[in-house]
C-alpha angles and dihedrals in degrees: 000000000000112000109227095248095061082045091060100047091043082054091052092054098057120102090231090066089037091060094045089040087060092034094055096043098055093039090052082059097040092038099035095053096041090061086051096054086044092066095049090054087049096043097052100032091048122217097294098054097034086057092048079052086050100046090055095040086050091050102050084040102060080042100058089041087054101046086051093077087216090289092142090073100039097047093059095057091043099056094041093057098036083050087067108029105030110005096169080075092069103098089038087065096044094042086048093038087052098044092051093049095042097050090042098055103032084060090047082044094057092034080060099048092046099059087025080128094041089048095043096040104035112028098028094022105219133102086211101083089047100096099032090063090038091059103023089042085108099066075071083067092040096038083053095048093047104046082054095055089048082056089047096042095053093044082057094054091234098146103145092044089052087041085066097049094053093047089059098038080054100054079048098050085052104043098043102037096057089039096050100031084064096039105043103008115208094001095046086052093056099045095052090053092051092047083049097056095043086056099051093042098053084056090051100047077050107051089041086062097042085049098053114103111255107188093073134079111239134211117254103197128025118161106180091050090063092042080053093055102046094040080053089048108045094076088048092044083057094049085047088047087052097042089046088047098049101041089052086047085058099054089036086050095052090044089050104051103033129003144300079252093061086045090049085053102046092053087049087057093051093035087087098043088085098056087069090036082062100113090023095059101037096047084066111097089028084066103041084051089051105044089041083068106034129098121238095266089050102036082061087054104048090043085055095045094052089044099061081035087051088041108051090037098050098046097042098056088036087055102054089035077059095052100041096037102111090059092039077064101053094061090065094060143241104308095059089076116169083020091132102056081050089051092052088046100051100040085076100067090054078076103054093045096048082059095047091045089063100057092035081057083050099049085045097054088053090045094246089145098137085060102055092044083056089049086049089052093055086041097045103034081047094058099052088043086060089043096056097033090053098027083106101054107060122057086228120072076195099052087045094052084047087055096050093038090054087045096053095040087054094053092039087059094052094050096045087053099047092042091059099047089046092056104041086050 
């Protein structure tokens, strides 16, 4: 029998641990820094004006979620699978994967600008989010393109390289948001997040090119593989439409029924919560590449494997957010008051999602993507139930959507768990 210590090192060798290894170490640049730069935005701009920053930002990103169709994901298994059994189709599925994303978002892009003054004055009623969405309406189109290329890179299998990208897109994100927040405010905020993506996209678009294989002739035309992706696609393009719908319903609901303040607080709560989703997040697409690809023996062991990874990774760092939270809050000033006891409530559900991300990883590998659209509606449309039901129990709109979120989270996990056992039994 195999000592621990030659299991672990077995376990070190393999390519699965390799990718994450690489995956983890760019993202804790790009991430970490990220968060950092967040708090300075939040610290100079205040909570009024940060959540006026995190309305918009919520709003072009739902919309950019929204305009990907869900091709991040695809592409990935696509070209995992491609990369092994055809791989003269390559280019075919980037070329199909790129024309679909950039028509789609360029057309939400344009739908944006257009009722920039409907959206700012009547939904979120206030003139004040009509330019920034007028001018800032393209990160939708980059936010869209980027996102893609993740999806390409990582079927691919191109995680150092990637590793590298992000590390660089992190150092950017830090220097030019504090320098342009306190120079320009709001609108300094924006651009250097939109400065931020085109750079990281124009890597991307480079190192897919440099990636693909050259010593192959390629197709130039196959009907019946785009009609494949986006048949594969459609069922994940109406999860991302939920998820961007509903993410952009919490933060309309807490501005609604309360105040951008209350907004500003709620996504200072949940700021943090990526910095435990780190590996969980990251390992993603480095799951869904690996268990497109994997037989069924192999597909049990790397799902066990991610779960006790997810697991460890996610209740260690929420832990000690829990415990340090109430410093963590004062770094983000005076206005983010009660910002702790938000903080020790939130970093719970990270568990629970970095659980669910696993099997919904898993469904996706096996194509069961009308299910988990199903499993989202229950999550997402109970969310917004608790949220309704309790938004009268608690002092804070943003403590009560916390609460619901953590609920739902809870219950999502558990039927994603059972359904699987049950269908794999």
């Amino acid at each position: 029998m195999a000592t621990i210590k030659q299991q672990i090192q077995k376990l070190l060798k393999t390519k699965l641990i390799k990718d994450s290894f690489w995956s983890l170490f760019g993202n804790v640049a790009h991430k970490g820094l990220a968060i950092v730069a967040g708090i300075f935005i939040a610290r100079i701009l205040g909570r009024d004006i940060f959540g006026e920053y995190s309305i918009i930002k919520s709003t072009i990103t739902a919309a950019a979620l929204f305009s990907n169709f869900g091709l991040m994901y695809t592409s990935t298994k696509f070209i995992s699978e491609y990369n092994k059994k055809s791989k003269e189709d390559l280019k075919l599925i980037v070329k199909y994967t790129h024309q679909i994303v950039l028509l789609l978002s360029s057309v939400v892009a344009i739908l944006i600008c257009l009722n920039a003054e409907y959206v700012a004055e009547v939904i979120l009623e206030s003139e004040t989010f009509k330019k920034p969405l007028q001018i800032f309406g393209v990160l939708i189109i980059v936010n869209s393109l980027v996102s893609l290329q993740i999806g390409i890179l990582a079927g691919l299998g191109k995680f150092k390289e990637m590793s590298k990208i992000n590390a660089i897109v992190g150092v950017l994100t830090l220097v030019l948001s504090i320098v342009f927040v306190y120079s320009y405010g709001l609108y300094g905020a924006l651009a250097a997040l939109l400065i931020v993506q085109v750079v990281n996209l124009l890597l991307s678009f480079r190192l897919i090119g440099a990636s693909l294989p050259k010593d192959i002739t390629y197709n130039t035309e196959e009907p019946e593989l785009r009609k494949a992706i986006i048949k594969f696609s459609f069922p994940i393009a109406i999860q991302e439409a939920v998820y961007s719908v509903f993410s952009w319903t919490i933060v309309y609901l807490i501005l609604n029924v309360s105040s951008s303040g209350e907004v500003g607080l709620y996504r200072a709560s949940l700021q943090l919560n990526a910095i435990i989703l780190f590996i969980p997040g990251i390992l993603r697409n480095v799951v869904l590449s690996h268990l497109s690809s994997a037989d069924e023996d192999d597909h049990s062991k790397i799902m066990k494997t991610i779960l006790k990874i997810n697991f460890v990774a996610t209740f260690i760092p929420a832990l000690i957010l829990f415990l340090g939270a109430n410093y963590i809050a004062q770094l983000y000033g005076e206005t983010f008051s009660d910002l702790g006891n938000l903080i020790q409530i939130s970093v719970f559900i990270t568990i629970f999602v970095s659980i669910s991300n696993v099997y919904a990883q898993a469904y996706m590998s096996k194509g069961m993507n009308w299910t988990m659209l199903a499993f989202r509606l229950i999550r997402d449309l109970g969310t917004i139930s608790v949220f309704l039901l309790l938004v009268n129990e608690f002092h804070s709109t943003a403590k009560t959507m916390i609460y619901s979120q953590l609920t739902l989270s809870f219950v999502f996990m558990l039927i994603m768990i059972f359904y699987y056992k049950y269908k794999k039994h």
